[in-house]
N, CA, C and O atoms as a GROMACS GRO file, in nm:
protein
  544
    1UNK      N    1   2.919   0.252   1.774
    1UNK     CA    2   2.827   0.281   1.882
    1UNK      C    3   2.687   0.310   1.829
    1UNK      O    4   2.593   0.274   1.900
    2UNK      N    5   2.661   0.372   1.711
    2UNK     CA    6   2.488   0.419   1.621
    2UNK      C    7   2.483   0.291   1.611
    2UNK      O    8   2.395   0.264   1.693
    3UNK      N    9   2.531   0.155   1.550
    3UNK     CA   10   2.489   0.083   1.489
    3UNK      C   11   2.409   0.010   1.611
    3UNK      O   12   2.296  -0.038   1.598
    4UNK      N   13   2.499   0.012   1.750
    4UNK     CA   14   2.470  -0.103   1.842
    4UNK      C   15   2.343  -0.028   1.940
    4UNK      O   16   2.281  -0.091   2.026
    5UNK      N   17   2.320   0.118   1.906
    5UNK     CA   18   2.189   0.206   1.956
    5UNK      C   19   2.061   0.170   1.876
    5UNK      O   20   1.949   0.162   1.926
    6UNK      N   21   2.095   0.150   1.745
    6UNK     CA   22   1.973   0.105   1.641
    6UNK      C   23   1.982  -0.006   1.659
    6UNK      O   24   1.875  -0.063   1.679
    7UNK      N   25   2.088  -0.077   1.662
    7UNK     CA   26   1.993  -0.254   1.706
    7UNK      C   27   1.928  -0.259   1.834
    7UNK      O   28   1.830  -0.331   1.849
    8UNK      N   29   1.993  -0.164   1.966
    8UNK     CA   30   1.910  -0.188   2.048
    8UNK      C   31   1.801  -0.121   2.059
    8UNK      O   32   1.755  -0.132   2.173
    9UNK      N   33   1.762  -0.079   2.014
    9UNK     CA   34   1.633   0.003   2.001
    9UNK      C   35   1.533  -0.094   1.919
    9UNK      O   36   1.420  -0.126   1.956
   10UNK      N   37   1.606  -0.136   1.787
   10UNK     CA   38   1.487  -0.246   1.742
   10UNK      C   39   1.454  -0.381   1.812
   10UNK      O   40   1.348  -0.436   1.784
   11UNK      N   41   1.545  -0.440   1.906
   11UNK     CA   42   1.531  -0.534   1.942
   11UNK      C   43   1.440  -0.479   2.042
   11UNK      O   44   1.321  -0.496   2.016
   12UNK      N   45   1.472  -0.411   2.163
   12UNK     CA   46   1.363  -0.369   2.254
   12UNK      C   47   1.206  -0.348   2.199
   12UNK      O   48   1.098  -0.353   2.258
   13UNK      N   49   1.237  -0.324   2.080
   13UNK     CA   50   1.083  -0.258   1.972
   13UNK      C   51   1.056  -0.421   1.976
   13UNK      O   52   0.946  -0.455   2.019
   14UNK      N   53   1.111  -0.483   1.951
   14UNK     CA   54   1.045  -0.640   1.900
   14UNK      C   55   1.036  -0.708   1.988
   14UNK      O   56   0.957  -0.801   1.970
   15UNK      N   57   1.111  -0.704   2.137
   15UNK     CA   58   1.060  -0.741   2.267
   15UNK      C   59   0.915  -0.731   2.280
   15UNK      O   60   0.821  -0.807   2.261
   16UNK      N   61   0.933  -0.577   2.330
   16UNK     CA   62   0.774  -0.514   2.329
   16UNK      C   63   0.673  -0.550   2.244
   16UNK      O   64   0.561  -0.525   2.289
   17UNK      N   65   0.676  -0.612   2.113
   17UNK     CA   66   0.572  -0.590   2.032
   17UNK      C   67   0.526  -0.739   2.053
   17UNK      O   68   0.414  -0.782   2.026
   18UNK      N   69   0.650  -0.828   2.114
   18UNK     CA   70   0.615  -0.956   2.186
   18UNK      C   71   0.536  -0.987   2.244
   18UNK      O   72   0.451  -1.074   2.223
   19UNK      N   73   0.557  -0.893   2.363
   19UNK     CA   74   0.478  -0.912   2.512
   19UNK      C   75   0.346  -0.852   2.454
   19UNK      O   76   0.273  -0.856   2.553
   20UNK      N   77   0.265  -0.794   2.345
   20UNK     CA   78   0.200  -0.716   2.299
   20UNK      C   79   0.088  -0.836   2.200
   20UNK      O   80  -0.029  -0.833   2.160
   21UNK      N   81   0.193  -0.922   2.193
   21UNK     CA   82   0.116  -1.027   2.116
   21UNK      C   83   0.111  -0.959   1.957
   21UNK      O   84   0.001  -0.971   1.903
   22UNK      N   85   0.190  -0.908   1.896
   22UNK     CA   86   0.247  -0.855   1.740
   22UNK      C   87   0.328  -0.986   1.728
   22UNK      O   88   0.394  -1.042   1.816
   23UNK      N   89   0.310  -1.021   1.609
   23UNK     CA   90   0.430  -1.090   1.513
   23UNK      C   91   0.517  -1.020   1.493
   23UNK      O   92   0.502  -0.897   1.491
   24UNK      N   93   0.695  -1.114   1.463
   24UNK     CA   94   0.788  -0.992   1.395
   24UNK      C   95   0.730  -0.951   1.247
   24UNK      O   96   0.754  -0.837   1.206
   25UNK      N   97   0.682  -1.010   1.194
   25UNK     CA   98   0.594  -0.944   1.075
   25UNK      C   99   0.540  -0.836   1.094
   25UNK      O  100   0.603  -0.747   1.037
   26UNK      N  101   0.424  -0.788   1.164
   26UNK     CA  102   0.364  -0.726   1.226
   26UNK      C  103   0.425  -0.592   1.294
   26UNK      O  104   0.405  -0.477   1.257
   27UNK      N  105   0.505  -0.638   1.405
   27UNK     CA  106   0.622  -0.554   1.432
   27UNK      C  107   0.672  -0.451   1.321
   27UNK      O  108   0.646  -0.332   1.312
   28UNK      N  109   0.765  -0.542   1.228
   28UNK     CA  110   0.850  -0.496   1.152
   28UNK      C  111   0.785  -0.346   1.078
   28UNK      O  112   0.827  -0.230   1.066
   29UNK      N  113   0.661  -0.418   1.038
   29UNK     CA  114   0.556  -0.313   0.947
   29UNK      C  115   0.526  -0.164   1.022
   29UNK      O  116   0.546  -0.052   0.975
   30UNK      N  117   0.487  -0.192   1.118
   30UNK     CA  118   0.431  -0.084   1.205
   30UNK      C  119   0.577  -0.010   1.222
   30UNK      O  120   0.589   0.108   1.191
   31UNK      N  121   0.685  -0.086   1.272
   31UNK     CA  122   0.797   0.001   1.305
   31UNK      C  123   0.830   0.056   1.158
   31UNK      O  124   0.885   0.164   1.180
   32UNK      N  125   0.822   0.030   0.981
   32UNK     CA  126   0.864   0.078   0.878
   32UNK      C  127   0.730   0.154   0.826
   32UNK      O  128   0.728   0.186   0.707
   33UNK      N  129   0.612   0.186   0.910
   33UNK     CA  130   0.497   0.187   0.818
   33UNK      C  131   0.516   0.371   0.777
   33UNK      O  132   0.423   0.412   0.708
   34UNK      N  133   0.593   0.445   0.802
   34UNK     CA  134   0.563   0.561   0.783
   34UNK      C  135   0.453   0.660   0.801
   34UNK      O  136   0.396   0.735   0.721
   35UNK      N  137   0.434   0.633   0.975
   35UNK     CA  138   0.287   0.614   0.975
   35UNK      C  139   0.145   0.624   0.884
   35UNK      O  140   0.057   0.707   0.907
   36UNK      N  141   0.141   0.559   0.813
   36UNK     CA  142   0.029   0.528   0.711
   36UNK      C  143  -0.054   0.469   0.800
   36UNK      O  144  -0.020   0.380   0.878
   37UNK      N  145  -0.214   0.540   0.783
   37UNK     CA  146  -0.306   0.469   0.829
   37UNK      C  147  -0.375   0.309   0.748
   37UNK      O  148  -0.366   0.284   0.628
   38UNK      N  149  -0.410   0.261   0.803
   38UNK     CA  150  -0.449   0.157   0.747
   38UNK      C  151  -0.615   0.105   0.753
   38UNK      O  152  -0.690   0.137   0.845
   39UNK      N  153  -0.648   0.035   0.657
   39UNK     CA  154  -0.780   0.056   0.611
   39UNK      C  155  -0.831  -0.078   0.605
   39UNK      O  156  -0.768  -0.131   0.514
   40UNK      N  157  -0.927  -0.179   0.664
   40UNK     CA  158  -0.966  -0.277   0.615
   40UNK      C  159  -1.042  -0.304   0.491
   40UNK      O  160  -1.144  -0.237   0.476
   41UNK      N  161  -1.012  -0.385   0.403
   41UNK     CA  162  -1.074  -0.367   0.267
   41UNK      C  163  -1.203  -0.339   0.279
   41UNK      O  164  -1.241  -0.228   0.241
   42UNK      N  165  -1.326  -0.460   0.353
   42UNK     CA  166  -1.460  -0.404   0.358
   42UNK      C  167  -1.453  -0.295   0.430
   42UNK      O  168  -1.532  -0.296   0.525
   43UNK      N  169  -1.400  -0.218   0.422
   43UNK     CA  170  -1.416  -0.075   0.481
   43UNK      C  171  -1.421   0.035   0.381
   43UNK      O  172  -1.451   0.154   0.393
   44UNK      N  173  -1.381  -0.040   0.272
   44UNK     CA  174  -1.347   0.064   0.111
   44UNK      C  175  -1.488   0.046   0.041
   44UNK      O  176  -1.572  -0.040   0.066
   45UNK      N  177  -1.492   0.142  -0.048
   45UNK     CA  178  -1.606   0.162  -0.152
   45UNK      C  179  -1.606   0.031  -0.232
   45UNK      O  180  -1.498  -0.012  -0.274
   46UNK      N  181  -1.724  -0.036  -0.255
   46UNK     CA  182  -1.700  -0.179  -0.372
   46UNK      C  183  -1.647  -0.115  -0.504
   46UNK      O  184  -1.586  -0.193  -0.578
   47UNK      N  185  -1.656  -0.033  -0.530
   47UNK     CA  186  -1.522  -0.005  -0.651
   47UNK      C  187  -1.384  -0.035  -0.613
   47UNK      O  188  -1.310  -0.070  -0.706
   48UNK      N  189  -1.329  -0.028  -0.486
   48UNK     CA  190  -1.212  -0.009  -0.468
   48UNK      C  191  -1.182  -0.152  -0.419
   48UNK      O  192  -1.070  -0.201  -0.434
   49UNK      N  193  -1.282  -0.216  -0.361
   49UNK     CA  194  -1.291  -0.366  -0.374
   49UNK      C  195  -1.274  -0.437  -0.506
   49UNK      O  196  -1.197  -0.530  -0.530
   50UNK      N  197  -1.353  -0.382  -0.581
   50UNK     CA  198  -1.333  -0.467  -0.708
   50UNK      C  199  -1.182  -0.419  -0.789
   50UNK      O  200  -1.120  -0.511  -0.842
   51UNK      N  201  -1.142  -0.326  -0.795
   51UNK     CA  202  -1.034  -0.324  -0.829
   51UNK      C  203  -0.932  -0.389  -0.798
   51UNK      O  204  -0.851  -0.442  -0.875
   52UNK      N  205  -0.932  -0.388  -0.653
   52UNK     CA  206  -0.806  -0.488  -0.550
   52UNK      C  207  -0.827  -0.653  -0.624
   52UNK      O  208  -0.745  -0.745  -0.627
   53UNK      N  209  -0.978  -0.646  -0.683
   53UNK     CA  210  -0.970  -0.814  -0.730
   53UNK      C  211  -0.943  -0.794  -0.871
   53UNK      O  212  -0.917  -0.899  -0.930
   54UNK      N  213  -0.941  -0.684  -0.943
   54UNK     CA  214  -0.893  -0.730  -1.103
   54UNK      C  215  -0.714  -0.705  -1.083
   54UNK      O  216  -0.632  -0.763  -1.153
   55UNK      N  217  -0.682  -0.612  -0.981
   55UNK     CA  218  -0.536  -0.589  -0.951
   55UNK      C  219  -0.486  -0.748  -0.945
   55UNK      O  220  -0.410  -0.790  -1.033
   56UNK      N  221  -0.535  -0.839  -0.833
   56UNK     CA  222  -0.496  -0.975  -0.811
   56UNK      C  223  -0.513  -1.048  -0.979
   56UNK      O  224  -0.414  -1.068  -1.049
   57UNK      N  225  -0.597  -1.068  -1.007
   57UNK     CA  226  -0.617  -1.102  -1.126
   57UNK      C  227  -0.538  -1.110  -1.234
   57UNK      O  228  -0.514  -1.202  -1.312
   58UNK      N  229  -0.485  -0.945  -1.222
   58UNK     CA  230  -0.432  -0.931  -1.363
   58UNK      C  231  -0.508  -0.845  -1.466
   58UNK      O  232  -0.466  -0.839  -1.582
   59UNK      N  233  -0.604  -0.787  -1.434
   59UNK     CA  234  -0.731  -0.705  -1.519
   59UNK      C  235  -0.830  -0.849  -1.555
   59UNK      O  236  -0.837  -0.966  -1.518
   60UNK      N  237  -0.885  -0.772  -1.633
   60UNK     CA  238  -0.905  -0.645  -1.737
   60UNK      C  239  -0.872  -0.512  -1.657
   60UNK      O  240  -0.841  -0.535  -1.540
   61UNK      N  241  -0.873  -0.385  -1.690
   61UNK     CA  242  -0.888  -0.301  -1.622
   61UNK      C  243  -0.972  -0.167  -1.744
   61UNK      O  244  -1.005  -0.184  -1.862
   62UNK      N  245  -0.984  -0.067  -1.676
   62UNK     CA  246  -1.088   0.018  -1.755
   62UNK      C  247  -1.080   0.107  -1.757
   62UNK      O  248  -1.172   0.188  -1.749
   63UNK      N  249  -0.925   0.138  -1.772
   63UNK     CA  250  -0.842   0.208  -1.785
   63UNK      C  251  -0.706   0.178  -1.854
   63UNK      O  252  -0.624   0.260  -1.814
   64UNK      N  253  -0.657   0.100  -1.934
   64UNK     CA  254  -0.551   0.027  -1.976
   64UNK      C  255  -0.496   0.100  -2.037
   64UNK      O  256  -0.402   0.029  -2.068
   65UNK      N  257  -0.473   0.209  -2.092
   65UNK     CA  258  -0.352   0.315  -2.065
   65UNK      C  259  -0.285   0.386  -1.926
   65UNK      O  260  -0.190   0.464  -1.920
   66UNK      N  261  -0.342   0.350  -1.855
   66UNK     CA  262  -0.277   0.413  -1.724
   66UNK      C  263  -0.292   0.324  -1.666
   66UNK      O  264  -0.183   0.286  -1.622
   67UNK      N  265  -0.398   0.242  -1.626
   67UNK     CA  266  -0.340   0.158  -1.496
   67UNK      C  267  -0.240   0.014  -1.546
   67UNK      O  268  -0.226  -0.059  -1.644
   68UNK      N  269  -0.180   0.032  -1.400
   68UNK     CA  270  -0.076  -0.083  -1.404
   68UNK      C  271   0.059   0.023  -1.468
   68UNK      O  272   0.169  -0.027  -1.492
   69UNK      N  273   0.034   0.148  -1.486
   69UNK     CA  274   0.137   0.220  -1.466
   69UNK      C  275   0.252   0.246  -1.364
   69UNK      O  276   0.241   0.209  -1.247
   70UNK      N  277   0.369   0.312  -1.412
   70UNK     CA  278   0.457   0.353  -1.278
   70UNK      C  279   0.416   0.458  -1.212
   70UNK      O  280   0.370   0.564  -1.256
   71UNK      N  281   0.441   0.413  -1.064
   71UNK     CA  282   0.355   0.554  -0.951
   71UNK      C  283   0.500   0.587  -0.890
   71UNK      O  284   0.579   0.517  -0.827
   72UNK      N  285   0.504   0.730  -0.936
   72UNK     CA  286   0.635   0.806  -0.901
   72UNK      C  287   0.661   0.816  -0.768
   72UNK      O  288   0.776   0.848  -0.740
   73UNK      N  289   0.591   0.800  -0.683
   73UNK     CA  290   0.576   0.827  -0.528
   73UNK      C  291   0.644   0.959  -0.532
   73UNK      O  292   0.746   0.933  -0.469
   74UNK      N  293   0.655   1.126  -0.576
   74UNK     CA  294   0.747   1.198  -0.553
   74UNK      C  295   0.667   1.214  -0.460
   74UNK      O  296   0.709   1.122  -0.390
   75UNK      N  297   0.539   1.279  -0.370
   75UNK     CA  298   0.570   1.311  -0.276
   75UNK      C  299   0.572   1.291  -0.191
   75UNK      O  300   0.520   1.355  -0.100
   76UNK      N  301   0.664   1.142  -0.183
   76UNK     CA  302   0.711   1.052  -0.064
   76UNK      C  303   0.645   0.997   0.043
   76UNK      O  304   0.695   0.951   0.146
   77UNK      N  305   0.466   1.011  -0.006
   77UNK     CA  306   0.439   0.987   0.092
   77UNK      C  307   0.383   0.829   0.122
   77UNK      O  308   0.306   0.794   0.212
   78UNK      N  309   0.452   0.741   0.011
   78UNK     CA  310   0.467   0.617   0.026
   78UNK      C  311   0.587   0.579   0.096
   78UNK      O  312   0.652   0.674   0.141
   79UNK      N  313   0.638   0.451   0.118
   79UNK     CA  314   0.772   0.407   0.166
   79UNK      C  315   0.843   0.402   0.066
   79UNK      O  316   0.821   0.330  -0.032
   80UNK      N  317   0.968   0.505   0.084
   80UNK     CA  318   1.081   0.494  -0.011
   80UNK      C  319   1.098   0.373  -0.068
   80UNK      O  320   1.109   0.278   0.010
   81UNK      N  321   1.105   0.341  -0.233
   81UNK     CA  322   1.105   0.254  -0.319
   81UNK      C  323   1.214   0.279  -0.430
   81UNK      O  324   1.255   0.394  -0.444
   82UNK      N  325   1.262   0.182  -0.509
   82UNK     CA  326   1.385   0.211  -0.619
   82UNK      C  327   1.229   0.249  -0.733
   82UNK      O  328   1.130   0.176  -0.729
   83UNK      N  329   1.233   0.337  -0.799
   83UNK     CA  330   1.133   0.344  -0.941
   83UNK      C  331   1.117   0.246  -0.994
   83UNK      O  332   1.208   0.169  -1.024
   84UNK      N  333   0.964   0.222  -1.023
   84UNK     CA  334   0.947   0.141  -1.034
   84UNK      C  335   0.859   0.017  -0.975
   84UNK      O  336   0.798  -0.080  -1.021
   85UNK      N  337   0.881   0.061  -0.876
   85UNK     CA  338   0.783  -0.058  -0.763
   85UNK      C  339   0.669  -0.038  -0.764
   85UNK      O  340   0.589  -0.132  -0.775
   86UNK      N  341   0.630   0.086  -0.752
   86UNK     CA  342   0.485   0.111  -0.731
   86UNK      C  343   0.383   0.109  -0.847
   86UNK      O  344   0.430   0.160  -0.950
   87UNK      N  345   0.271   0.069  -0.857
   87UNK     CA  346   0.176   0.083  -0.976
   87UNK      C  347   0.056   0.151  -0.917
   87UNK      O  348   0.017   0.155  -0.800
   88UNK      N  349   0.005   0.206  -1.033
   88UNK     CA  350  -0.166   0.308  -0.982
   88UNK      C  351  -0.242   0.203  -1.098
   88UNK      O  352  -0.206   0.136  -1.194
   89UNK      N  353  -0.375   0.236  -1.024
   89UNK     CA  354  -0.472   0.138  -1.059
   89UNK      C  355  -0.602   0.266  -1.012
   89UNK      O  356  -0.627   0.329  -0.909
   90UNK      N  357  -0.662   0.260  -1.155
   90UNK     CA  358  -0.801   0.368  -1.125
   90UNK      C  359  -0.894   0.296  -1.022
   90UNK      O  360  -0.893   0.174  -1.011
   91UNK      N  361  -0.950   0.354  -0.968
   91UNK     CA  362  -1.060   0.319  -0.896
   91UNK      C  363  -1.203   0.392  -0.867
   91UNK      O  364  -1.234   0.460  -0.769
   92UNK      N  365  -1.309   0.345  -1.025
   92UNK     CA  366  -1.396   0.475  -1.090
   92UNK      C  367  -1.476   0.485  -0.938
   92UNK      O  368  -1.494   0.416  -0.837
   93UNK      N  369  -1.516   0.641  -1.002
   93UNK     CA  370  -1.558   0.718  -0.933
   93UNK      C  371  -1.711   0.739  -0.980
   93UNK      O  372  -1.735   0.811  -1.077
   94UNK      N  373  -1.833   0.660  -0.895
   94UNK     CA  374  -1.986   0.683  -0.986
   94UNK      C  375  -1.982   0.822  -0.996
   94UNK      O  376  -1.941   0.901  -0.911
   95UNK      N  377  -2.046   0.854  -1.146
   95UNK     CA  378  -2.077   1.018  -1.185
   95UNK      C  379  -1.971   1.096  -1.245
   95UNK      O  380  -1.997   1.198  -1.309
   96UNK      N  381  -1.858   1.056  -1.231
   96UNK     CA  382  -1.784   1.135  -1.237
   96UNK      C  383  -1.720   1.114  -1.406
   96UNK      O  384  -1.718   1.003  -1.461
   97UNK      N  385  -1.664   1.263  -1.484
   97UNK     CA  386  -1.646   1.216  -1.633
   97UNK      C  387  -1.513   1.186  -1.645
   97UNK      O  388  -1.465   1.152  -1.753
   98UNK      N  389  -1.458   1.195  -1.559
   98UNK     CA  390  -1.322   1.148  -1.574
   98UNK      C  391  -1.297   1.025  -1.523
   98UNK      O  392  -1.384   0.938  -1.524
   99UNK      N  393  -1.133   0.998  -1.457
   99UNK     CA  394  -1.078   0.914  -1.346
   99UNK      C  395  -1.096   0.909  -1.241
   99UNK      O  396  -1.074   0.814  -1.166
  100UNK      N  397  -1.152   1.040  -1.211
  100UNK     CA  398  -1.163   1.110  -1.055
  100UNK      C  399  -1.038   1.092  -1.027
  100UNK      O  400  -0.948   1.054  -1.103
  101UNK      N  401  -1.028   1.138  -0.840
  101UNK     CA  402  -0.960   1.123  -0.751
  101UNK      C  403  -0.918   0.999  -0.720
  101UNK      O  404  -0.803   1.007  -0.675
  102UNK      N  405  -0.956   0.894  -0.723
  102UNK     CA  406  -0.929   0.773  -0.635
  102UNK      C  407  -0.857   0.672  -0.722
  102UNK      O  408  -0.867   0.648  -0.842
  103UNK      N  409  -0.772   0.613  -0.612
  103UNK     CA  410  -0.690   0.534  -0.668
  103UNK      C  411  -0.671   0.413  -0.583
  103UNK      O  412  -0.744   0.407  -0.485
  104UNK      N  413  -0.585   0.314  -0.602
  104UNK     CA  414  -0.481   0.189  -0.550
  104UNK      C  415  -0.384   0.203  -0.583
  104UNK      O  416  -0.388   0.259  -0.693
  105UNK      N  417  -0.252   0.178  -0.542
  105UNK     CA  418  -0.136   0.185  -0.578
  105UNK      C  419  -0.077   0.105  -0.476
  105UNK      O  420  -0.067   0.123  -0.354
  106UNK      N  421  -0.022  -0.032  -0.587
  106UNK     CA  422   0.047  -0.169  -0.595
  106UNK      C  423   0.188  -0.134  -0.570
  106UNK      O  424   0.262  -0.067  -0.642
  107UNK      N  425   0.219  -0.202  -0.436
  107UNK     CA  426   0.384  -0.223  -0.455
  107UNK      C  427   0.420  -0.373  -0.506
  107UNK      O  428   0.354  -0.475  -0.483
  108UNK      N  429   0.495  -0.366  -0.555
  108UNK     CA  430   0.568  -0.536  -0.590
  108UNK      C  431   0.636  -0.648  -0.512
  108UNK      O  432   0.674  -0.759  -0.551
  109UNK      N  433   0.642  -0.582  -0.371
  109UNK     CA  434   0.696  -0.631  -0.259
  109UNK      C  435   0.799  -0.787  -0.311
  109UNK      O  436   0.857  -0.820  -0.415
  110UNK      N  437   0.789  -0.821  -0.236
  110UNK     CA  438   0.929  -0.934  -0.266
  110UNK      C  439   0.938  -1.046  -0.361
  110UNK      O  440   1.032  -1.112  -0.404
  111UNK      N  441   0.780  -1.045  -0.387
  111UNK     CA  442   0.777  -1.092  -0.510
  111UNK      C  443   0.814  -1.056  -0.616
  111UNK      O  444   0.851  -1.142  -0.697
  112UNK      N  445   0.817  -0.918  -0.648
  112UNK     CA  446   0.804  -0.839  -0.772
  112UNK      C  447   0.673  -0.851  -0.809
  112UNK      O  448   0.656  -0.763  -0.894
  113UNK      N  449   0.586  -0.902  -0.794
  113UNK     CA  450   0.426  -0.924  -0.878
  113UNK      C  451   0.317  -0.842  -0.807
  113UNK      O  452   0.266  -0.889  -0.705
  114UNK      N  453   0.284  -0.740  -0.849
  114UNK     CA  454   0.173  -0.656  -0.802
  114UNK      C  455   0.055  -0.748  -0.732
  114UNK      O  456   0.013  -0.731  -0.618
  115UNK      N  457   0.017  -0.838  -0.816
  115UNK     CA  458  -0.096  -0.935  -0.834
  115UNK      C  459  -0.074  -1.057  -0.702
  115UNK      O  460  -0.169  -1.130  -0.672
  116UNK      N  461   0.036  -1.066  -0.642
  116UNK     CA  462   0.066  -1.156  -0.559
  116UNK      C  463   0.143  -1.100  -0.421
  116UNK      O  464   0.139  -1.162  -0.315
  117UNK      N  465   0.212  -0.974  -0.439
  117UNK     CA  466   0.269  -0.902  -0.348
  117UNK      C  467   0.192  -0.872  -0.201
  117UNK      O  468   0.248  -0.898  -0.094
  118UNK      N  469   0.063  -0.819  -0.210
  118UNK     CA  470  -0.025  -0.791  -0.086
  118UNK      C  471   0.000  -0.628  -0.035
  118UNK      O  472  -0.045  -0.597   0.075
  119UNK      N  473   0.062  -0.541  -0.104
  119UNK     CA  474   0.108  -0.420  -0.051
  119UNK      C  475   0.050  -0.338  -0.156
  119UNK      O  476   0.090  -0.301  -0.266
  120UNK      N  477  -0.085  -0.316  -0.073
  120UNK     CA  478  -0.165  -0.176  -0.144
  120UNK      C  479  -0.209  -0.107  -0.070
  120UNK      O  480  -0.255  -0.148   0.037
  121UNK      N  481  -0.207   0.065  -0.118
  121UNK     CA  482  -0.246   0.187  -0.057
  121UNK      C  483  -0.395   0.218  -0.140
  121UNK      O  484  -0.406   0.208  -0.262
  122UNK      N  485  -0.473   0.246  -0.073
  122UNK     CA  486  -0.599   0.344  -0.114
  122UNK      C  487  -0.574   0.532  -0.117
  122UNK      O  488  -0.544   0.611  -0.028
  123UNK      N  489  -0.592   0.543  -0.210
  123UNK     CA  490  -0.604   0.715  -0.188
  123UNK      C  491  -0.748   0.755  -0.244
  123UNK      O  492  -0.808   0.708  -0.341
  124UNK      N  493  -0.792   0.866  -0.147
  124UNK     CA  494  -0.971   0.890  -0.286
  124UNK      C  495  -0.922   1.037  -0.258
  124UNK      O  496  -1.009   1.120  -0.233
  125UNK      N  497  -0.799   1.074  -0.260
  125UNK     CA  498  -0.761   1.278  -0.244
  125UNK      C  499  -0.643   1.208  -0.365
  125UNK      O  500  -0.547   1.146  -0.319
  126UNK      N  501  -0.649   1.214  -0.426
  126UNK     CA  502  -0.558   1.201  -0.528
  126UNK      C  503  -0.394   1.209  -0.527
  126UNK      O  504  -0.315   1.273  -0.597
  127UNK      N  505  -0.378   1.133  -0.436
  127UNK     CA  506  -0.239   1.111  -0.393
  127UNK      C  507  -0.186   1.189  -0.225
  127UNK      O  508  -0.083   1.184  -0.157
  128UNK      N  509  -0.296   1.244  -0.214
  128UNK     CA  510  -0.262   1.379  -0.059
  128UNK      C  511  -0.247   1.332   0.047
  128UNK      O  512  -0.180   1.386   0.136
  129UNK      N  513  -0.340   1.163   0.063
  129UNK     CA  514  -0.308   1.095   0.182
  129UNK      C  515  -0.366   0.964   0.109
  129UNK      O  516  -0.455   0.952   0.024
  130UNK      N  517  -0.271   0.855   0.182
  130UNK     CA  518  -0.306   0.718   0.204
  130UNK      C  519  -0.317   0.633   0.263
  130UNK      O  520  -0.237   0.617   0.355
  131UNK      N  521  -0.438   0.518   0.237
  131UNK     CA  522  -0.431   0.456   0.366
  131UNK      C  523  -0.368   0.285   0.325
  131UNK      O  524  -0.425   0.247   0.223
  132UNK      N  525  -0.277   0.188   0.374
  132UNK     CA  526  -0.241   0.070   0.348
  132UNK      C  527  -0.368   0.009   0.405
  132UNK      O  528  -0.433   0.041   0.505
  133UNK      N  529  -0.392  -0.109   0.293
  133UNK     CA  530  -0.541  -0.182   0.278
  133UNK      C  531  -0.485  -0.286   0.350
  133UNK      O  532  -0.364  -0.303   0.330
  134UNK      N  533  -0.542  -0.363   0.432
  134UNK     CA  534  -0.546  -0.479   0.530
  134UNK      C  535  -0.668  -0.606   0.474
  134UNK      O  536  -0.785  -0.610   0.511
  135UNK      N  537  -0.622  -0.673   0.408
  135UNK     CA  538  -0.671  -0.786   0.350
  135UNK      C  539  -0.732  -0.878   0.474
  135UNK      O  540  -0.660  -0.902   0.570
  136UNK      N  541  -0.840  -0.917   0.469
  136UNK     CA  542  -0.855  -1.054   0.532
  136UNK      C  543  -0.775  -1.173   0.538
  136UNK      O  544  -0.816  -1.272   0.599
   0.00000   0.00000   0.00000
């Protein structure tokens, strides 16, 4: 009886997101997004632009001890992932003598390939909140 309440609940969700003019793509996301806000890229700092293009790339990066690292997600406030999926990617901060705060962090989505996947978060609070980047 749960199983045939959760299918009907998603199917009604994907009715609706029909008549709404959503893709099941689209759909699917919003119904798994954990509500994460979402961010259009020209909406980000051109640092965080240019990163999203050495991320695609492959680097260089300017940081190559840490970025392209594993991003632990502990405090969950990404979508539950097996370890592993996620990568952080600096995203400098003018003035600042460190890394700063700000980041990208690459999931591998079904590709496995950071660089080809399309599933990135912006954070500039150092992990406290994120927003999923919306590519053109």
């Amino acid at each position: 009886m749960f199983r045939f309440t959760v299918f009907l609940r998603l199917a009604l969700f994907l009715a609706l997101a029909g008549v709404f003019g959503l893709s099941a793509t689209q759909a699917r996301e919003g119904w798994f997004s954990h509500g994460i806000e979402q961010v259009a890229l020209s909406d980000l700092p051109t640092e965080a632009q240019h990163t999203l293009r050495l991320i695609q790339r492959g680097g260089p990066f300017p940081y190559p001890r840490k970025d392209g690292n594993t991003f632990g997600n502990f405090e969950k406030r990404l979508p539950q992932q097996a370890r592993g999926y996620y990568h952080e990617y600096t995203v400098p901060t003018p003035g600042s003598r460190d890394r700063g705060a700000r980041r990208i962090i690459a999931g591998e989505g079904r590709s496995g390939n950071v660089a080809t996947a399309g599933e990135y978060y912006y954070t500039d609070d150092h992990y406290r909140s994120f927003r999923r980047i919306r590519e053109p």
